[in-house]
N, C-alpha and C positions, 0 to 999 in steps of 0.2 A: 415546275412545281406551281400550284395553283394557291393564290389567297384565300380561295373559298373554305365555307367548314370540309369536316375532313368527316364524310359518312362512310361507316366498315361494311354495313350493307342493308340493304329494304328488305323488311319482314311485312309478309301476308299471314294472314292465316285463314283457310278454307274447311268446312265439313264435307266430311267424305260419306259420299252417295252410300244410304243403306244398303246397297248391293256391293258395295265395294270396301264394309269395314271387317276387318278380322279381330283374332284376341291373342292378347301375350300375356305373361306371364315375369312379375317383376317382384320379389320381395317375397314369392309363395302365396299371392293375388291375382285373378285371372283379370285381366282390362279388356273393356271393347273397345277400340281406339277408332272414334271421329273426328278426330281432326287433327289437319296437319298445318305444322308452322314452316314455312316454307321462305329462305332468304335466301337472296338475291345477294352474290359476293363480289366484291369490286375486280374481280377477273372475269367475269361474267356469268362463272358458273353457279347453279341452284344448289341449297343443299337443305333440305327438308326431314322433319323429325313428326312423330305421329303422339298424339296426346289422349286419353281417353278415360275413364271411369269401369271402377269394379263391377265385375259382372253380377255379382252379389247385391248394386246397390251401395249408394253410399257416394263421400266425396274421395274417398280415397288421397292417397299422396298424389302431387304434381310430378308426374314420373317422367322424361320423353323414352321413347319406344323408337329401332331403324324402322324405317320404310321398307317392305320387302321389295323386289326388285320383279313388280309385275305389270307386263307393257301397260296395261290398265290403270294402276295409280302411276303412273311414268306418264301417264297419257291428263291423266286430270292436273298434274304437278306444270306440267308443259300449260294446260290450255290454262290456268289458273294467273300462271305469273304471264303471259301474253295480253291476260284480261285486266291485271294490276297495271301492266306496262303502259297501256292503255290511259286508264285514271291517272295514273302518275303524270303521260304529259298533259292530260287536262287540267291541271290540277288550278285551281281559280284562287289562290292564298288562303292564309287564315279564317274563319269566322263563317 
């Protein structure tokens, strides 16, 4: 067991490429969901939720949305946390 703090896991969050945002439907609201919050769990695996705004306009509720399962955001969710992992070990301290 380790002294260190105890971190549950690393959140990114990325905009998803206007070719690549769809719309759901939460509350009997339509959302276009750009962007996805994407963590990094202390077993290694990702698990990512998609956040967006009413198609109407507006700020709408803080809703998360699944990710649908299309090699394409699988493919941005992949290069995104590779690109974080990156930053992470550069990372120069505080300030």
């Amino acid at each position: 067991m380790s002294d260190g703090p105890e971190v549950s896991a690393l959140a990114i969050n990325v905009t998803v490429p206007e070719a690549l945002r769809w719309t759901d439907t939460r509350r009997g609201q339509e959302f276009t969901l750009t962007t996805l919050n994407i963590r990094l769990l202390p077993d290694g695996r990702l698990a990512a939720k998609a956040y967006g705004r009413p198609v109407g306009g507006g700020r709408g509720a803080y809703v998360s949305f699944l990710v649908p399962e299309r090699p394409e955001l699988a493919a941005l969710i992949a290069d995104a946390a590779g690109r974080a992992a990156g930053w992470w070990a550069a990372h120069r301290g505080l300030g």
